[in-house]
BASERO-116021 format. One record per residue (C-alpha): residue in one letter; x, y, z. Coordinates in steps of 0.001 Angstrom, whole numbers, m for minus. Example, Ala and Ser with C-alpha at 12.3 -4.5 7.8 and 13.67 -1.06 7.14 Angstrom:
2
+----+---------+---------+---------+
! aa !      px !      py !      pz !
+----+---------+---------+---------+
!  a !   12300 !   m4500 !    7800 !
!  s !   13670 !   m1060 !    7140 !
+----+---------+---------+---------+
! end
This chain:
60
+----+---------+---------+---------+
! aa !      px !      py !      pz !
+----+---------+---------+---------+
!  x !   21208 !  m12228 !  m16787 !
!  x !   18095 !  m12772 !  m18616 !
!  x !   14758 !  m10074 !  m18288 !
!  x !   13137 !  m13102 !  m16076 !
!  x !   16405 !  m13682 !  m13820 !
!  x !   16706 !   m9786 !  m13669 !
!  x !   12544 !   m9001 !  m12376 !
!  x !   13394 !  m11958 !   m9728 !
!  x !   16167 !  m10718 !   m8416 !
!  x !   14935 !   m7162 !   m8218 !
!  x !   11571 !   m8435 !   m6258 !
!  x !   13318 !  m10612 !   m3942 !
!  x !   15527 !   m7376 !   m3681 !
!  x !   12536 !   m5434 !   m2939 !
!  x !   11274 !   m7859 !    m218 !
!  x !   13952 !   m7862 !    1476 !
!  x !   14128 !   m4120 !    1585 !
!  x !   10444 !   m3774 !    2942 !
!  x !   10713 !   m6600 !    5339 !
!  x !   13619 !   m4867 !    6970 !
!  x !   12316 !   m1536 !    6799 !
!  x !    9300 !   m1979 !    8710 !
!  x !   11343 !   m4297 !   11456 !
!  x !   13555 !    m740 !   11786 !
!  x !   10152 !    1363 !   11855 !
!  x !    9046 !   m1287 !   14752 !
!  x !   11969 !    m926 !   16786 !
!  x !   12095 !    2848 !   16787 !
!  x !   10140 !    4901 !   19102 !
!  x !    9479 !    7995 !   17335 !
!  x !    8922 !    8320 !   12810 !
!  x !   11074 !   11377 !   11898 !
!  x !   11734 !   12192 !    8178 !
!  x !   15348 !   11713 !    8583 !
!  x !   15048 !    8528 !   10656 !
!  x !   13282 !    6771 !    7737 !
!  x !   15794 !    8109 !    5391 !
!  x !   18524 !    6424 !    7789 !
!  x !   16122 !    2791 !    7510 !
!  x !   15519 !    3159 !    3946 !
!  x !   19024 !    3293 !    3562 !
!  x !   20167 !     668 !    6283 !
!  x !   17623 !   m1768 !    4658 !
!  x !   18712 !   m1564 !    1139 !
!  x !   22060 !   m2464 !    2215 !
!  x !   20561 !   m5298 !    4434 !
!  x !   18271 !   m6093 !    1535 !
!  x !   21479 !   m6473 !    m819 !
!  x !   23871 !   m8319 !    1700 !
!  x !   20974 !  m11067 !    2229 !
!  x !   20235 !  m11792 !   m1320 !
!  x !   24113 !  m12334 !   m1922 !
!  x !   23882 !  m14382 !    1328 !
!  x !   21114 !  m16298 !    m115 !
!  x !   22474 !  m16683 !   m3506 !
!  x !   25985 !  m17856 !   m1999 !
!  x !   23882 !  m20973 !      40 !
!  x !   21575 !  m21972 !   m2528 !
!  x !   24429 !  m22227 !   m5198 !
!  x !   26790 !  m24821 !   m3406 !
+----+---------+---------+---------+
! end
């Protein structure tokens, strides 16, 4: 993977992971620490399973 490939994937990564994290801040009632531990973590995950989603359409 070249340096470009590599800054695009970790951006797209990173869009992904804010996108989803403030859709699980919305949907919660109250902002404890350990909640937005528990999104930051569900939302990389999310963030990681939709960019190999993505990358599995876009390559057929």
């Amino acid at each position: 993977m070249r340096a470009r490939s590599a800054l695009l994937a970790a951006g797209e990564v990173a869009l992904w992971w804010a996108a989803l994290l403030v859709f699980w801040l919305m949907l919660i009632s109250t902002v404890y620490p350990l909640e937005r531990a528990v999104g930051a973590g569900a939302a990389g995950v999310g963030a990681l399973v939709a960019r190999a989603g993505r990358r599995a359409v876009v390559r057929r």
